[in-house]
C-alpha positions in Angstrom: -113.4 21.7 -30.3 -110.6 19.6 -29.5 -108.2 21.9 -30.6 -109.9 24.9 -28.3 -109.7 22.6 -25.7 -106.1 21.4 -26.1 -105.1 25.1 -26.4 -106.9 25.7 -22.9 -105.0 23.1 -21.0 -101.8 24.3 -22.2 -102.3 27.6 -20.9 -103.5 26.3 -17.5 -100.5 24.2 -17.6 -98.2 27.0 -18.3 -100.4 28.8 -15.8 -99.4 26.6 -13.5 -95.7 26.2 -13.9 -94.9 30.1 -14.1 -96.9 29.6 -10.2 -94.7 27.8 -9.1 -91.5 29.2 -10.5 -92.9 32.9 -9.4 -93.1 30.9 -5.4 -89.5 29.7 -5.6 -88.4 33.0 -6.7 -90.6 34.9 -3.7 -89.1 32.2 -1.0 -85.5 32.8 -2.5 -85.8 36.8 -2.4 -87.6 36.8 1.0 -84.5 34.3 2.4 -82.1 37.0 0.9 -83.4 39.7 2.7 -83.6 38.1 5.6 -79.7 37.1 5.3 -78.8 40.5 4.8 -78.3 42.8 7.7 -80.6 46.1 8.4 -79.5 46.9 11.1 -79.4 50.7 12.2 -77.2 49.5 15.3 -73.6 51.3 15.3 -71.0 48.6 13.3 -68.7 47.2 15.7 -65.5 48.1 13.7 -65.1 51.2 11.6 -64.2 49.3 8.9 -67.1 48.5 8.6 -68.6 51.8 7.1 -68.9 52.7 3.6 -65.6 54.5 2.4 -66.3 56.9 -0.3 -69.6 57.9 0.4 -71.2 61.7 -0.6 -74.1 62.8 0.7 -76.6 64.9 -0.5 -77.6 67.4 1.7 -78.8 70.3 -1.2 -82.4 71.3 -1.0 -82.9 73.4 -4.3 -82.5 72.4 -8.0 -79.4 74.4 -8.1 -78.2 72.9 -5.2 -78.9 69.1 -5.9 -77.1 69.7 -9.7 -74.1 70.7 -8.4 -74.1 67.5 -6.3 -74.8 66.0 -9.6 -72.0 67.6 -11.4 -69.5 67.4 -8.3 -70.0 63.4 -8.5 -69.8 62.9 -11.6 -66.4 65.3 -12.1 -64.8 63.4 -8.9 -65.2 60.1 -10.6 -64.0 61.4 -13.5 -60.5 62.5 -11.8 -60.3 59.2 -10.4 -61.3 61.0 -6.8 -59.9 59.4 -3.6 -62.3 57.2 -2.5 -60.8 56.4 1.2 -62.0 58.8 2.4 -64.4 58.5 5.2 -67.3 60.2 3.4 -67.9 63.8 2.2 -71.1 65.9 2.7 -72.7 68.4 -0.1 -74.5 70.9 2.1 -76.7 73.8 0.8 -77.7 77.1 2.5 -79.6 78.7 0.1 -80.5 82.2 0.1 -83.2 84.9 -1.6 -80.1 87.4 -2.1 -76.9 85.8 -3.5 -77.8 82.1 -4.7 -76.9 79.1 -3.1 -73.8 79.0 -0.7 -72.4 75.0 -0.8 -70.1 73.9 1.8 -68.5 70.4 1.1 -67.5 68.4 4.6 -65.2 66.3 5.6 -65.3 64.7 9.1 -67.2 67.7 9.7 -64.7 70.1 8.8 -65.6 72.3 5.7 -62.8 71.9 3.4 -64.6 73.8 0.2 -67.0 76.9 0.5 -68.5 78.4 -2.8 -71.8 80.0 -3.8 -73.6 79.2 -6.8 -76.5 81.6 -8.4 -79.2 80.2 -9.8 -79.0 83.0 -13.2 -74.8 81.0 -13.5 -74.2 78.7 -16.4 -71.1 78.1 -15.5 -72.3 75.3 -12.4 -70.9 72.7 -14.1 -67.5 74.2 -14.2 -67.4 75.2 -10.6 -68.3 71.3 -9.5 -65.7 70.4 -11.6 -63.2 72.9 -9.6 -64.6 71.9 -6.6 -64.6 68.2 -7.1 -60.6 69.0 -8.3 -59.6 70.9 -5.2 -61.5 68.5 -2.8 -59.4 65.7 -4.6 -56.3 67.5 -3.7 -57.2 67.9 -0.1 -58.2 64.9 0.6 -54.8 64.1 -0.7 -52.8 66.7 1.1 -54.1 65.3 4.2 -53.8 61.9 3.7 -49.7 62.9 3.7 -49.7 65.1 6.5 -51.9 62.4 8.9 -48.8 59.5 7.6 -46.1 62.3 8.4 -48.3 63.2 11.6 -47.0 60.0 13.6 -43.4 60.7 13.2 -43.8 64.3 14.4 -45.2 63.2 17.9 -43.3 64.7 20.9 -44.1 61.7 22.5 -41.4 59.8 20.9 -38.2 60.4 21.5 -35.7 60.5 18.0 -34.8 56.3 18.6 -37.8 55.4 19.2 -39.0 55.8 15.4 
């Protein structure tokens, strides 16, 4: 009996101490979310946006493993990631597949389709992810050279 009783308030101690732990942990998670910002409010500097971001904008199975694939083959490359973010949109259609366009600033910079009956969807996000790397690239070089083409400056004012 003394034992069963023993037992009994050791549990309600423990009971009681895994209480109180579970509080400080609630009060500690509630003050992080609270220091965090949620804002939906524009940032006030544009550095403040997330660099390297691709969205998802696929609505069929096709369509969201090709985002899939395209990720994972631009990390692979070692993808430029200053970019100012890259959108995966789908149109798909009854006919001839899926038509993907991948954005930039809202300028398509890659257009392919992709048929559901293909197995070759990984190999054509791994093209794409390839040739968006390069363009990315390409104009990264031609915006630096941009600034020295500028009629607006005169040959010693460089």
């Amino acid at each position: 009996m003394k034992r069963c009783c023993f037992v009994l308030i050791l549990l309600n101690i423990s009971l009681l101490v895994s209480a109180e732990e579970l509080r400080e942990v609630e009060v500690k998670a509630k003050q992080a979310l609270e220091s965090q910002s949620i804002s939906d409010a524009l940032p006030k500097q544009e550095a403040d946006l997330v660099d390297g971001l691709i969205l998802n904008r696929a609505m069929t199975r096709v369509g969201h493993r090709f985002y899939r694939e395209f990720v994972s083959a631009y990390r692979d490359i070692g993808g430029y990631s200053s970019h100012s973010g890259l959108s995966i949109v789908e149109r798909a259609t009854a006919r001839s597949g899926s038509k993907v366009t991948i954005f930039h600033n809202r300028k398509p910079i890659y257009i392919t389709v992709v048929s559901p009956a293909s197995r070759n969807i990984d190999g054509q996000a791994a093209a794409a992810a390839s040739r968006v790397n390069q363009t990315l690239r390409q104009n990264k070089k031609q915006a630096s050279w941009a600034q020295f083409l500028d009629p607006d400056l005169a040959p010693d004012e460089f």
